[in-house]
Kinemage of the C-alpha trace (Angstrom):
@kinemage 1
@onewidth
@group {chain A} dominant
@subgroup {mainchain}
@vectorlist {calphas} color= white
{ca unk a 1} P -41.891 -79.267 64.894
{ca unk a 2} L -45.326 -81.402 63.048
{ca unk a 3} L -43.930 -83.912 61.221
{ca unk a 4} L -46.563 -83.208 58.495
{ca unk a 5} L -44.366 -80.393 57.617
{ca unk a 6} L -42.089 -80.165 53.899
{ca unk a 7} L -38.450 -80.397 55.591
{ca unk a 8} L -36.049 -77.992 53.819
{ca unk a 9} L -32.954 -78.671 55.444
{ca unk a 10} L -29.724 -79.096 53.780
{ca unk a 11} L -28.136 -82.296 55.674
{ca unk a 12} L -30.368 -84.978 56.625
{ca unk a 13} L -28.958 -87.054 59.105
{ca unk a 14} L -30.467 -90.667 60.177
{ca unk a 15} L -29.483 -92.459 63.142
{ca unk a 16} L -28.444 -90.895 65.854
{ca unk a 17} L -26.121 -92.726 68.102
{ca unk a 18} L -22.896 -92.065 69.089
{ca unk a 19} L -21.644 -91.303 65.586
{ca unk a 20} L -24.957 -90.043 64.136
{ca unk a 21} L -25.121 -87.001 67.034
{ca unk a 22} L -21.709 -85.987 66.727
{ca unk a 23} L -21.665 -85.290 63.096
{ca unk a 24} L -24.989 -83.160 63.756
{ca unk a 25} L -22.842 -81.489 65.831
{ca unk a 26} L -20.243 -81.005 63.694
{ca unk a 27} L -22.685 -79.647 60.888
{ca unk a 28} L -24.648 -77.454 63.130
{ca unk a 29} L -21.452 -75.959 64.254
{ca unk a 30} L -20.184 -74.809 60.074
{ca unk a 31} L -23.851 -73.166 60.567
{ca unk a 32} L -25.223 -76.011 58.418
{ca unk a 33} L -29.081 -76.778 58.191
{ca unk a 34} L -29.595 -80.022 59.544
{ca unk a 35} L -32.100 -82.529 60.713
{ca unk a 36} L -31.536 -85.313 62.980
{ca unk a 37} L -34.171 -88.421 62.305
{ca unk a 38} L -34.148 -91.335 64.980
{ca unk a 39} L -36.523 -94.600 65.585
{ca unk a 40} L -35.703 -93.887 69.226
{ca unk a 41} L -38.329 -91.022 71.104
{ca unk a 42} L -35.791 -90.683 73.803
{ca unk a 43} L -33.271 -90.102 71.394
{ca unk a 44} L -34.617 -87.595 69.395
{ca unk a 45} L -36.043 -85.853 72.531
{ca unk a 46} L -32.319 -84.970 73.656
{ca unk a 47} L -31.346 -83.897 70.279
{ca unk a 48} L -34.669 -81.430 70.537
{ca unk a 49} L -33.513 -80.209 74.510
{ca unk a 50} L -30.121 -79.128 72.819
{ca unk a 51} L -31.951 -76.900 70.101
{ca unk a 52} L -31.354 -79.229 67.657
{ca unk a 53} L -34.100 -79.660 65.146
{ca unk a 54} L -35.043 -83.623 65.710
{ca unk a 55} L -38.029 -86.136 64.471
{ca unk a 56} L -38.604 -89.060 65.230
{ca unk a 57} L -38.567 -91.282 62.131
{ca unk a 58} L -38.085 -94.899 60.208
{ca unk a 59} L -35.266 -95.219 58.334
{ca unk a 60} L -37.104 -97.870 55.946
{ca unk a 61} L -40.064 -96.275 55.639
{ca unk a 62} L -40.679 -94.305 52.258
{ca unk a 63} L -43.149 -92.038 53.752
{ca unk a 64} L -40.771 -89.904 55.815
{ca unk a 65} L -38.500 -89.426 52.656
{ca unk a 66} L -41.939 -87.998 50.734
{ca unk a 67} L -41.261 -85.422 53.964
{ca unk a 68} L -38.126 -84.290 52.678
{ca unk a 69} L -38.047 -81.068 49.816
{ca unk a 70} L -35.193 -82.158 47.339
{ca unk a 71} L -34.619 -78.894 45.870
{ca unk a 72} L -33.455 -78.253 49.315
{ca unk a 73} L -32.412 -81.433 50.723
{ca unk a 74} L -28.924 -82.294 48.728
{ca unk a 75} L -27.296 -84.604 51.370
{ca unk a 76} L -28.934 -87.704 53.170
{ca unk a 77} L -26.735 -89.583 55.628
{ca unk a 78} L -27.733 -93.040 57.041
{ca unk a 79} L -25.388 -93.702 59.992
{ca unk a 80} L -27.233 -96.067 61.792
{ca unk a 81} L -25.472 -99.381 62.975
{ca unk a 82} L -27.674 -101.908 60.854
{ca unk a 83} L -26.363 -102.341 57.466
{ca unk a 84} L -29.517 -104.014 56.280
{ca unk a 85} L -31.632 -101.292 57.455
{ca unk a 86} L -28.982 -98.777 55.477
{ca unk a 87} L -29.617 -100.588 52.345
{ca unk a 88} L -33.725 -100.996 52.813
{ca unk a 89} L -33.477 -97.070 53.492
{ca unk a 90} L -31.314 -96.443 50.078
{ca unk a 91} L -33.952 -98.214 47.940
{ca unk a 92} L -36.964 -96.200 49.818
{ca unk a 93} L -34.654 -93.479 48.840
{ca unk a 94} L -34.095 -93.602 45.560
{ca unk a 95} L -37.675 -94.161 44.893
{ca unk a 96} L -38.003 -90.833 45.687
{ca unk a 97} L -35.078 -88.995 44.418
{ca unk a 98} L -32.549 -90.005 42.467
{ca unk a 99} L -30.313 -86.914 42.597
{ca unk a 100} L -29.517 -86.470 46.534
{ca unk a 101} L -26.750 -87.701 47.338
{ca unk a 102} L -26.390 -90.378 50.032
{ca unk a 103} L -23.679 -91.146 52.612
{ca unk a 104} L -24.099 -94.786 53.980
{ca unk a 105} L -22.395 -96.671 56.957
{ca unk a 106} L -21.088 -100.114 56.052
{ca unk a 107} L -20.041 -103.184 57.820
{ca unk a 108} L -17.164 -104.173 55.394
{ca unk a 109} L -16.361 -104.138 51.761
{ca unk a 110} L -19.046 -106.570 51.102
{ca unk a 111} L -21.565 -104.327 52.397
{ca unk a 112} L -20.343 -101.228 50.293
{ca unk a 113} L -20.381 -102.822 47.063
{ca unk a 114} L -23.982 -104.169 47.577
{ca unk a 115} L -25.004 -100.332 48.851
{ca unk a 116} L -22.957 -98.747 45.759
{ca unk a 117} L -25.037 -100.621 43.833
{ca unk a 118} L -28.529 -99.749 45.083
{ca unk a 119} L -27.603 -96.289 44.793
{ca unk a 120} L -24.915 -95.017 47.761
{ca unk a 121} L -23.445 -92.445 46.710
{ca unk a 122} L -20.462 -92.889 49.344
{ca unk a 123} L -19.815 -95.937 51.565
{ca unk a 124} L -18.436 -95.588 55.076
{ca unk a 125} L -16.698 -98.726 56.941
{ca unk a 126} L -16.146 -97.456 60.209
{ca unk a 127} L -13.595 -99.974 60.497
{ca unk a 128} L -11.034 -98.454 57.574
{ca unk a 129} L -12.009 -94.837 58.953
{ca unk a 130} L -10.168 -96.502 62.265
{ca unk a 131} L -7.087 -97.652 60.736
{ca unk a 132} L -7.078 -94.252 58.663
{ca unk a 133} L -7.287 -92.501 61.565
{ca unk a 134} L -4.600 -94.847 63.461
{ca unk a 135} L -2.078 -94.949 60.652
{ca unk a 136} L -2.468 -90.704 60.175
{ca unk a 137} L -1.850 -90.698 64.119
{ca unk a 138} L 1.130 -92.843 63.226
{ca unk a 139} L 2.412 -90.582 60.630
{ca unk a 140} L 1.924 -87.629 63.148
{ca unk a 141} L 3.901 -89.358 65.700
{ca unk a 142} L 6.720 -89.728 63.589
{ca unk a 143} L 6.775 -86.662 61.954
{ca unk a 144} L 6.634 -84.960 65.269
{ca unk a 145} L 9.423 -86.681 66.581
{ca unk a 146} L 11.482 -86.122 63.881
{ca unk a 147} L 10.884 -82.636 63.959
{ca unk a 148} L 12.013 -82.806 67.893
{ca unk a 149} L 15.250 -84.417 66.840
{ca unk a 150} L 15.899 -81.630 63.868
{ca unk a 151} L 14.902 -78.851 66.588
{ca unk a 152} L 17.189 -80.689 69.358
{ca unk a 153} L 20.452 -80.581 66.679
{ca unk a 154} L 19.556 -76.787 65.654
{ca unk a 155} L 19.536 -75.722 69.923
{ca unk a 156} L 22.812 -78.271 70.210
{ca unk a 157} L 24.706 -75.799 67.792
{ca unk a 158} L 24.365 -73.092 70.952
{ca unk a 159} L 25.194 -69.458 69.341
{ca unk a 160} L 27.394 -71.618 66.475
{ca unk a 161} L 27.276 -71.410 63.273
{ca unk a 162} L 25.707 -73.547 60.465
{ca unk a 163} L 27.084 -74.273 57.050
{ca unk a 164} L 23.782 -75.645 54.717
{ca unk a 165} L 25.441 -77.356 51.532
{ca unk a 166} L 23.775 -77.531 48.026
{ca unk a 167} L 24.688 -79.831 45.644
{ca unk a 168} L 27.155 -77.924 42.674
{ca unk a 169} L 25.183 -75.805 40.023
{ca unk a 170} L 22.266 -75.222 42.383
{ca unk a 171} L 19.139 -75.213 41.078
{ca unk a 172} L 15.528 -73.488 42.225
{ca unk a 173} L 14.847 -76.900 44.506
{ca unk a 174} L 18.204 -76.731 46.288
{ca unk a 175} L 18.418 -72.811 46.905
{ca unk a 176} L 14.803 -72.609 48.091
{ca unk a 177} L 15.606 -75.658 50.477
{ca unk a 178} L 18.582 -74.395 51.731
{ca unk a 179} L 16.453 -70.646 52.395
{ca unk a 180} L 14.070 -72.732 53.924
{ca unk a 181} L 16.409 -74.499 56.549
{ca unk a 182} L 18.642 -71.049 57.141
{ca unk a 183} L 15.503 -69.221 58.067
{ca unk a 184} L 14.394 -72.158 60.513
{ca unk a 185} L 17.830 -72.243 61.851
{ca unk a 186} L 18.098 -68.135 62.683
{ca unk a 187} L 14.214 -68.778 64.455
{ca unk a 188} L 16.607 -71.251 66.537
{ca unk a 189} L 18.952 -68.539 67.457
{ca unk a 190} L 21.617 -70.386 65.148
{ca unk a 191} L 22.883 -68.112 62.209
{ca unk a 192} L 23.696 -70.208 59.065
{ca unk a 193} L 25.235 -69.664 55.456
{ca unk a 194} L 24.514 -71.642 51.926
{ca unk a 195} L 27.532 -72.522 50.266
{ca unk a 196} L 27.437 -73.794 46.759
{ca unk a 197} L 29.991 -74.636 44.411
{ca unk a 198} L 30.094 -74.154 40.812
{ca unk a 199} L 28.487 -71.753 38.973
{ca unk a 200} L 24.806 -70.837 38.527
{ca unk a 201} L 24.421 -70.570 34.808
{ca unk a 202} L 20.729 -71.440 34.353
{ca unk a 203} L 18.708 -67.884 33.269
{ca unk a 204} L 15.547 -68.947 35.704
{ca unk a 205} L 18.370 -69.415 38.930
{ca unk a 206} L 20.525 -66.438 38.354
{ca unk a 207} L 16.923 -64.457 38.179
{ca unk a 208} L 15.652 -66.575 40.962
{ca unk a 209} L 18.998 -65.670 43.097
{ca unk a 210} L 18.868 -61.961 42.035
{ca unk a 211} L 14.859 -61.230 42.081
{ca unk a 212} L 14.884 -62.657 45.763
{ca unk a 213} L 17.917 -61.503 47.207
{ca unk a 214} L 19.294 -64.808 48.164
{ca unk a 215} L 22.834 -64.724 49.690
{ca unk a 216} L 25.035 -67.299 48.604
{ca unk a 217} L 28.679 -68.308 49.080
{ca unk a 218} L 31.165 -70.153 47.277
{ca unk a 219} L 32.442 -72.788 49.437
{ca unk a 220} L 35.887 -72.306 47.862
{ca unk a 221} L 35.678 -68.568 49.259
{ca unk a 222} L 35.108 -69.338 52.676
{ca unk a 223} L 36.433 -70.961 55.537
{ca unk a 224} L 34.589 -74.310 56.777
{ca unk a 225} L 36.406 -74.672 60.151
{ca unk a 226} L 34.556 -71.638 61.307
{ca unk a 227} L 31.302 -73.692 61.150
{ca unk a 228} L 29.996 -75.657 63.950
{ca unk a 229} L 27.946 -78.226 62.308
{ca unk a 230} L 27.187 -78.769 58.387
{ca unk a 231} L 23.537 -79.435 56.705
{ca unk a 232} L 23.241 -80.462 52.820
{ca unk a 233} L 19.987 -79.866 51.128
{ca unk a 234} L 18.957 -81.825 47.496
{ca unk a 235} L 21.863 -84.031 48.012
{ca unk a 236} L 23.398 -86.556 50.466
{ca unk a 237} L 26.795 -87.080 51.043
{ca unk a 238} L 29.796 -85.018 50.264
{ca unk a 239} L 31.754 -86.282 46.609
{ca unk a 240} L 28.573 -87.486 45.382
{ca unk a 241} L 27.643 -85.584 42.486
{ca unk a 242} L 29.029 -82.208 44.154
{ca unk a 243} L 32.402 -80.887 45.016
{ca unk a 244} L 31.939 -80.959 48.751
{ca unk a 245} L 35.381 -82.052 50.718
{ca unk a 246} L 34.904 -85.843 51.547
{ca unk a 247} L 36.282 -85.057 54.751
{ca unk a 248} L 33.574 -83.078 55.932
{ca unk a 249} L 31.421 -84.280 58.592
{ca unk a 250} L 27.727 -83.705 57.711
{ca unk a 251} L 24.938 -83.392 60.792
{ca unk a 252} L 21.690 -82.728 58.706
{ca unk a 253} L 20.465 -84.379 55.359
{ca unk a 254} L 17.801 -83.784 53.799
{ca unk a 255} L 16.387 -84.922 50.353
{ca unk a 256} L 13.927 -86.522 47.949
{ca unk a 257} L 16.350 -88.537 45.811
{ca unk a 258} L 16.816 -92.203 45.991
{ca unk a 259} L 20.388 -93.312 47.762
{ca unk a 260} L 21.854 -95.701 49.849
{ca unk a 261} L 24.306 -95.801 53.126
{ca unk a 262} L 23.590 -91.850 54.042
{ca unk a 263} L 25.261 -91.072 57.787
{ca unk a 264} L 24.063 -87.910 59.432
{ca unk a 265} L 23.149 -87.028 62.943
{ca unk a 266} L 19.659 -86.257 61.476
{ca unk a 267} L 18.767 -87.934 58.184
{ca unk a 268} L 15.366 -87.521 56.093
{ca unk a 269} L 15.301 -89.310 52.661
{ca unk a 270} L 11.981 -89.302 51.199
{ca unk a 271} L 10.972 -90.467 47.561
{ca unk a 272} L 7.685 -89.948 47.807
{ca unk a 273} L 7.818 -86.027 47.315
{ca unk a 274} L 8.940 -84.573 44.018
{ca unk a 275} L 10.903 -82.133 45.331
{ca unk a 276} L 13.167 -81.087 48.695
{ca unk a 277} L 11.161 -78.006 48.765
{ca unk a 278} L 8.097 -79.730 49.758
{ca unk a 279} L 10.076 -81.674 52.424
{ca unk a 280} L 11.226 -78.159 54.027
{ca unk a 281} L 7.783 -76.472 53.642
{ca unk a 282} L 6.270 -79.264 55.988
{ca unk a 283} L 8.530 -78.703 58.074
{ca unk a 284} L 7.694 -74.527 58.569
{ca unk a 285} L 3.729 -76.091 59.047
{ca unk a 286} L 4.910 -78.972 61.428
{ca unk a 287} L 7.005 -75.720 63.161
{ca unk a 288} L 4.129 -73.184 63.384
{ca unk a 289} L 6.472 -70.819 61.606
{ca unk a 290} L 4.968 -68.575 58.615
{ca unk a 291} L 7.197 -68.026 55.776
{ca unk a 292} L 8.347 -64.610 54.014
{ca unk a 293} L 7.152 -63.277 50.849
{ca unk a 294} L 10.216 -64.237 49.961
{ca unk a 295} L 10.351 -67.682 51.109
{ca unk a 296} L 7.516 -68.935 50.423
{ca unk a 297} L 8.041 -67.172 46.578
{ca unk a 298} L 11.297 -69.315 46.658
{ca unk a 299} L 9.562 -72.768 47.616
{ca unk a 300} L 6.835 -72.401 45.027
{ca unk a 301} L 9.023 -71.940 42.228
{ca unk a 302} L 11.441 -74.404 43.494
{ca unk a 303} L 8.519 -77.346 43.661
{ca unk a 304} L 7.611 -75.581 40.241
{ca unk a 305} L 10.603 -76.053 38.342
{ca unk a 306} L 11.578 -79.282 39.904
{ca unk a 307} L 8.330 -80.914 39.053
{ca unk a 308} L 7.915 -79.265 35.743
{ca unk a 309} L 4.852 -77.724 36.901
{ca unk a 310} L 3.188 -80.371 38.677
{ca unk a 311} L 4.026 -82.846 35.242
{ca unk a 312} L 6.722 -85.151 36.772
{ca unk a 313} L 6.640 -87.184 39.597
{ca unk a 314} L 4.495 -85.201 41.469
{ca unk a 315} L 2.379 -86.632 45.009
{ca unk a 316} L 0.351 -85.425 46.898
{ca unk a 317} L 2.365 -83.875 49.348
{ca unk a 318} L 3.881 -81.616 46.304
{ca unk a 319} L 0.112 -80.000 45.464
{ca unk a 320} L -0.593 -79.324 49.474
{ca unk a 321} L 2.677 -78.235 50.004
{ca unk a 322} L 2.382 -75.631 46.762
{ca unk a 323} L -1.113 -74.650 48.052
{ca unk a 324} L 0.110 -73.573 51.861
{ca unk a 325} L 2.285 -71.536 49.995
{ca unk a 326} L 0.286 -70.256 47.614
{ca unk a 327} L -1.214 -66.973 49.542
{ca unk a 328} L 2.026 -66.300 50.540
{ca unk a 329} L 3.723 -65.903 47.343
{ca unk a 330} L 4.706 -62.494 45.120
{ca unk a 331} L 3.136 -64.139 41.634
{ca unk a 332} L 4.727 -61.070 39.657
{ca unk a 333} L 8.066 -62.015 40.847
{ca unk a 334} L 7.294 -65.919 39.525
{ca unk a 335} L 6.422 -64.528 36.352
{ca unk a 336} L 9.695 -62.404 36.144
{ca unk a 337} L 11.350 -65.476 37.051
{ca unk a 338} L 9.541 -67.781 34.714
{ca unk a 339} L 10.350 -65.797 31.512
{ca unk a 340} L 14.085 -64.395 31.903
{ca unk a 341} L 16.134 -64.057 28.234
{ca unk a 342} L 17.519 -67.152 26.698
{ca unk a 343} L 21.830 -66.499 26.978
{ca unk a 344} L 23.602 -66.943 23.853
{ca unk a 345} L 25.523 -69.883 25.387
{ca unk a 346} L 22.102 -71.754 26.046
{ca unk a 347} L 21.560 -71.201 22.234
{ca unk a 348} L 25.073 -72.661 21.331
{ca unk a 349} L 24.770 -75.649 23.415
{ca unk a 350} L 21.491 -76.151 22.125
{ca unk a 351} L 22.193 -75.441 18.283
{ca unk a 352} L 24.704 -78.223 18.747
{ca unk a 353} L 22.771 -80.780 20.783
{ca unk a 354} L 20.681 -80.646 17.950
{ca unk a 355} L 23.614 -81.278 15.755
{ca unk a 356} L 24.732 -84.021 16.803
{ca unk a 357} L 22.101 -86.234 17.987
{ca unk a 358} L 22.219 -89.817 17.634
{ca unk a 359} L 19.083 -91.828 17.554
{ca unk a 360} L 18.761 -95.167 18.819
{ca unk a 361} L 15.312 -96.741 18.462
{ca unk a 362} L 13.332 -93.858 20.841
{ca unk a 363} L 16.395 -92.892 22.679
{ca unk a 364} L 18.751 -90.394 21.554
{ca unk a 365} L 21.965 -89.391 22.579
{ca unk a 366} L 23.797 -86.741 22.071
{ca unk a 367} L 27.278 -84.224 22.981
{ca unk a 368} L 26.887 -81.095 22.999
{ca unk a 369} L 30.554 -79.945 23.159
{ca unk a 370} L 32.891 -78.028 25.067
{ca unk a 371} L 30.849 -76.068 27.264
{ca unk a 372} L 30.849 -73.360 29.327
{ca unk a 373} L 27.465 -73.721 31.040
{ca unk a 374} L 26.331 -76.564 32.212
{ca unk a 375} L 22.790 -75.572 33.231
{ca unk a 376} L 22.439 -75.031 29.723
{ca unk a 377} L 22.446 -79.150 29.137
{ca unk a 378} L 18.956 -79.960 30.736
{ca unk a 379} L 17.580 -77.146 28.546
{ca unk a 380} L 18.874 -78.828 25.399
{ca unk a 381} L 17.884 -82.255 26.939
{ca unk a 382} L 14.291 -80.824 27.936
{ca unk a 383} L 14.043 -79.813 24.117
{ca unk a 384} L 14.892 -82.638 22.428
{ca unk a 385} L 12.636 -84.846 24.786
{ca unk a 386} L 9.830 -83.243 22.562
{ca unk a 387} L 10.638 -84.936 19.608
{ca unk a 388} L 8.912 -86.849 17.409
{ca unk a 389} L 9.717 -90.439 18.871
{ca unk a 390} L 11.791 -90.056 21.522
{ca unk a 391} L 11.174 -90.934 25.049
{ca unk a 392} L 14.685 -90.600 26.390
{ca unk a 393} L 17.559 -88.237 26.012
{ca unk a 394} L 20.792 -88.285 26.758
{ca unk a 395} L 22.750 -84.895 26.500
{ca unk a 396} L 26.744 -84.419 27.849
{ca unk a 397} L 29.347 -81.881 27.574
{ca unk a 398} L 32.641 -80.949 28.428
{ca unk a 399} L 33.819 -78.021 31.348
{ca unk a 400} L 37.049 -77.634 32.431
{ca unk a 401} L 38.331 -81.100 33.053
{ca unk a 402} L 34.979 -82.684 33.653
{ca unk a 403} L 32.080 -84.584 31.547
{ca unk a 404} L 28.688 -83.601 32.660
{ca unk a 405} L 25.681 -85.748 31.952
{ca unk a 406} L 21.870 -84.438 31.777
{ca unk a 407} L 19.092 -86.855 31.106
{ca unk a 408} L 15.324 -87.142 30.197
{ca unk a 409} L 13.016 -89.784 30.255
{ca unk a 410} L 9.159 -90.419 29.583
{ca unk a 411} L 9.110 -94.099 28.908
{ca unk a 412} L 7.077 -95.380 32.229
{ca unk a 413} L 9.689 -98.846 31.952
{ca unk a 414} L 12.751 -96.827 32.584
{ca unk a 415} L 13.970 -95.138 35.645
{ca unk a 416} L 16.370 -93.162 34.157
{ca unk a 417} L 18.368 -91.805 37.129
{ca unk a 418} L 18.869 -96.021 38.000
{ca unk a 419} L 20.372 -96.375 34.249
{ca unk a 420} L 22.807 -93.467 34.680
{ca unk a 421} L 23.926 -94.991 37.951
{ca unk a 422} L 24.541 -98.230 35.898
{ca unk a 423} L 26.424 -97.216 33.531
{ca unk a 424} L 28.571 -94.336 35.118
{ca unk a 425} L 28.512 -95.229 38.668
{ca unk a 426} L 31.874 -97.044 38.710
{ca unk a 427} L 33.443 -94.512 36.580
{ca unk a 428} L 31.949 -90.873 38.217
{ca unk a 429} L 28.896 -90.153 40.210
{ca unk a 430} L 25.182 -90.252 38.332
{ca unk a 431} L 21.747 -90.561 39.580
{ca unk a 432} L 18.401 -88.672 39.520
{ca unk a 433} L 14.793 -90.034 39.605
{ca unk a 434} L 12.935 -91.912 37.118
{ca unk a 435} L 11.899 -88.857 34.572
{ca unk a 436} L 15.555 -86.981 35.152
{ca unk a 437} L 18.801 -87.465 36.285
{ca unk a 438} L 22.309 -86.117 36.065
{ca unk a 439} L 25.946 -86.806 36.285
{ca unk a 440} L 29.811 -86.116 35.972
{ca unk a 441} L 32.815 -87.870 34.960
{ca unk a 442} L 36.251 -86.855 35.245
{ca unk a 443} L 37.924 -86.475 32.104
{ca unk a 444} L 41.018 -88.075 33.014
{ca unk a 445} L 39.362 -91.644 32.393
{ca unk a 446} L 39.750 -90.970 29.037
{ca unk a 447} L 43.327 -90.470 29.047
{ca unk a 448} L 46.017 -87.298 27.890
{ca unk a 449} L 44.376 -86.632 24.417
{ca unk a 450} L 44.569 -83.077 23.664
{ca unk a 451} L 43.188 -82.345 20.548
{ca unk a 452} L 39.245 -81.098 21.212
{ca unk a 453} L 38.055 -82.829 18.121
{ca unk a 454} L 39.398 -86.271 19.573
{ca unk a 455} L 38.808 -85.910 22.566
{ca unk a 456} L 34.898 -85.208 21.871
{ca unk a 457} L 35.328 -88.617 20.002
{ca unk a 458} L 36.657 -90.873 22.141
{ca unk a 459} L 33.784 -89.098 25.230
{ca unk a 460} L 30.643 -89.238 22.539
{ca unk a 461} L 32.107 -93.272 21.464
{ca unk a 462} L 32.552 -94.158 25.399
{ca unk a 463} L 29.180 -92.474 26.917
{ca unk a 464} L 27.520 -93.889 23.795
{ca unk a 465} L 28.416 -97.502 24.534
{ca unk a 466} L 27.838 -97.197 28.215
{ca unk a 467} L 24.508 -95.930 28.161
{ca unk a 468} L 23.121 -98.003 25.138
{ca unk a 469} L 24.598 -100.875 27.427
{ca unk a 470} L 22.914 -99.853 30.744
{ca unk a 471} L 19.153 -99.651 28.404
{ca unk a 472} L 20.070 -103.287 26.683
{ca unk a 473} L 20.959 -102.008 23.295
{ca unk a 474} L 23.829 -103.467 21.456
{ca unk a 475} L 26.388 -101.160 19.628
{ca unk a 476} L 27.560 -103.137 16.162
C-alpha cells in the first residue's frame, strides 16, 4: 500500500505489540476497516503477510496523521507501551483533528489525567483492565458455584416433590420468582408447586395470575408432608412477615431484601438487585435455559412493578436482567396487565386514607380502616406519596384479627423498611427496603376492645407514637 495514499479506514490502530495486534484482530473480525501503524518494519511486515492492511509509521510524528481522511477516520487508538510517546502522539493529533476520537494506553491514574487533558478521549490503564478482568473472573467463579450447589439440591430431591413458598399477598416479584424457580426445577426432573397464603387482592396480580395462567395453591389447602424439600422466594424464613408454619424446614432461599440469621441448605440474599426476579432471571442465563413467553412476560413485569418502572432502587443488574428478557416478552399482555379496573374496595380504602391523614412535618400517617384488601394499602400509600410535601407515608388497616402496615419513602436520609423494623419489630414482623416496606401486627396487642370505632383509636394512637418515635419526632 504507498504511504502517500489518503487512508480512509474507520479504526486506526497504533502500536502493534501484543495488545495492539490482537485488537486488530478483534476489529477485523466485526468486519471493521482498520489500519495497523507500527515504528517497527518487522512488525508491520507480519501484520501485511496476514492480509492485514499495515504501515509503517511514527506515532509522534504529525505528518502521518495529515495521512489520515477524518470524514472517514472516527477512531484513533494509541496502544503502544510508552506513555510519553501516547501523549506526544495526542497533541500531533489534535493539531489535526479535533473531532476523532482517541483511545489512549496509560501507565496509571497520573498518566490518564495528564492525557484527558491534552485531548484523550478515553484512557486505558492496563493495570485496572487486570483487576477488572480478575474480580469479573471472581464473580464468575462464584456465581458458577453457586449455581452447582442450587443444581446439586434440585437432583438431591430425586423424582420428589418441591413446595416454592411466597411470602402472604403475593405480589408480581414473588409469583414471577416462584414461576421462575418451578420451571428450573421441572428442567431438573423435580415437579414443584407455589403455595401462597392470603389472598391476592391487588387488580395488576389477579390480572397478572389470570392473563398468564399461573397455578397457585393455598398452603392451607394442601398437604406439606407430601413435599420433599421446601423453597421460599421474596422472603426468608417462615413467621416472618408471612403465615408459613415455623416448623417448616426450608432448603432454598432466595431474595433481595435485607435480613439477618437466614438457615437454608442453599441461601442467596442479595441487596444489590431491586427485585427477586432479577435474581431468578440470572439464574435461567447462568443455566443456558430460555424462558417461555410466559415466563419471561412474568419476570418483566415482576422487575417492573417492583421497581416502579426502573424509579426505585434499581442497579444494574435490574436493566440487563429486563433487557434479556425483553425479546422474549408478549408486550400486549403487559399492557393488559398494566391497566386492569380500579375495584371499588381500592377506592374505599383510598377515599379514607385520604380522610384521615395525619401530617407530621413531611411525613404523614394515616389508617385507612377496617379492610378487606390489603393490596389495596400500597395503592393508597403510593398516592399520597405524591403530595405536596410529603416524602414519607405511612398507611395501616385492619383484616380479620390483624394490623397491616404499607409504607413509602423518598427522603434519601431514611431507610424506611429499617424504621418499620424499629418500631414494630418487637411487637409483629416489618421490614422492606429503603423506598418501601411493609408489615403486620396482631391485633391482640391491643387488647379485647370491641367496638370498631375504639378500636381504630387506640391502633391509629399506638402506630402513631411508634412510628413518629422510630423517625425522632416527639408526640406532645
Amino acid at each position: 500500500m504507498p504511504e502517500t495514499e489518503l487512508y480512509d479506514h474507520e479504526y486506526v490502530v497504533i502500536g502493534c505489540g501484543a495488545l495492539g495486534f490482537g485488537v486488530v484482530k478483534e476489529l477485523a473480525k466485526k468486519n471493521k476497516k482498520v489500519l495497523a501503524v507500527d515504528v517497527s518494519k518487522e512488525r508491520v511486515e507480519v501484520l501485511r503477510d496476514e492480509n492485514y492492511d499495515a504501515i509503517i509509521g511514527d506515532a509522534k510524528d504529525v505528518e502521518l496523521y495529515k495521512s489520515f481522511d477524518f470524514s472517514k477516520t472516527s477512531v484513533i487508538l494509541l496502544l503502544t507501551p510508552d506513555a510519553e510517546v501516547n501523549k506526544a502522539a495526542i497533541e500531533a493529533i489534535r493539531s489535526v483533528s479535533r473531532d476523532v476520537f482517541i483511545i489512549a494506553r496509560g501507565s496509571g491514574y497520573k498518566t490518564r489525567e495528564e492525557m484527558e487533558l491534552l485531548g484523550a478521549d478515553f484512557v486505558i490503564v492496563p493495570a485496572e483492565a487486570m483487576k477488572n478482568a480478575v474480580i469479573n473472573a471472581i464473580n464468575k467463579m462464584d456465581t458458577f458455584r453457586k449455581i452447582k450447589k442450587f443444581k446439586n439440591i434440585l437432583e438431591s430431591i430425586e423424582g420428589g416433590r418441591l413446595g416454592i413458598f411466597t411470602h402472604d399477598n403475593p405480589d408480581p416479584d414473588a409469583i414471577s420468582s416462584a414461576l421462575a424457580l418451578k420451571d428450573i426445577a421441572k428442567n431438573y426432573g423435580v415437579e414443584a408447586d407455589i403455595i401462597y397464603y392470603g389472598e391476592i387482592f391487588h387488580q395488576e396480580n389477579k390480572a397478572m395470575v389470570n392473563l398468564l395462567e399461573i397455578p397457585l395453591v393455598r398452603g392451607n389447602e394442601v398437604d406439606l408432608s407430601s413435599y420433599s424439600k421446601f423453597a421460599i422466594v421474596d422472603a426468608s424464613k417462615p413467621g416472618a412477615n408471612n403465615s408459613i408454619p415455623t416448623d417448616i424446614e426450608i432448603h432454598i432461599v432466595i431474595d433481595h431484601h435485607e435480613v439477618e440469621g437466614v438457615e437454608a441448605e442453599y441461601v442467596d440474599l442479595r441487596t444489590d438487585v431491586g427485585a427477586t426476579a432479577t435474581i431468578l432471571t440470572e439464574y435461567l442465563r447462568e443455566l443456558k435455559l430460555v424462558p417461555s413467553r410466559t415466563l419471561a412476560t412474568a419476570l418483566f413485569f415482576g422487575i417492573r412493578t417492583e421497581t416502579d418502572d426502573f424509579k426505585k432502587n434499581t442497579r444494574t443488574a435490574d436493566f440487563t436482567a429486563a433487557a434479556y428478557l425483553y425479546p422474549f416478552v408478549d408486550h400486549e399482555l403487559i399492557e393488559k396487565m398494566e391497566g386492569p379496573a380500579i375495584s371499588t374496595e381500592t377506592l374505599d380504602v383510598l377515599g379514607a386514607a385520604i380522610k384521615n391523614r395525619q401530617v407530621y412535618s413531611s411525613f404523614l400517617i394515616s389508617f385507612a380502616g377496617f379492610i378487606n384488601d390489603r393490596d389495596a394499602l400500597p395503592q393508597a400509600a403510593d398516592f399520597l406519596l405524591r403530595l405536596e410535601g410529603i416524602s414519607t407515608v405511612l398507611v395501616f388497616g385492619v383484616l380479620k384479627d390483624t394490623v397491616y402496615l404499607s409504607a413509602r419513602n423518598q427522603d434519601v436520609r431514611i431507610n424506611i423498611g429499617e424504621v418499620l423494623r424499629r418500631a414494630f419489630g418487637d411487637v409483629g414482623s416489618a421490614g422492606g427496603h429503603a423506598h418501601a416496606a411493609g408489615g403486620q401486627i396482631p391485633l391482640g396487642i391491643f387488647g379485647s376492645t370491641t367496638d370498631k370505632e375504639s378500636l381504630g383509636k387506640l391502633v391509629t394512637e399506638a402506630i402513631k407514637r411508634r412510628f413518629l418515635s422510630a423517625v425522632g419526632i416527639e408526640m406532645e
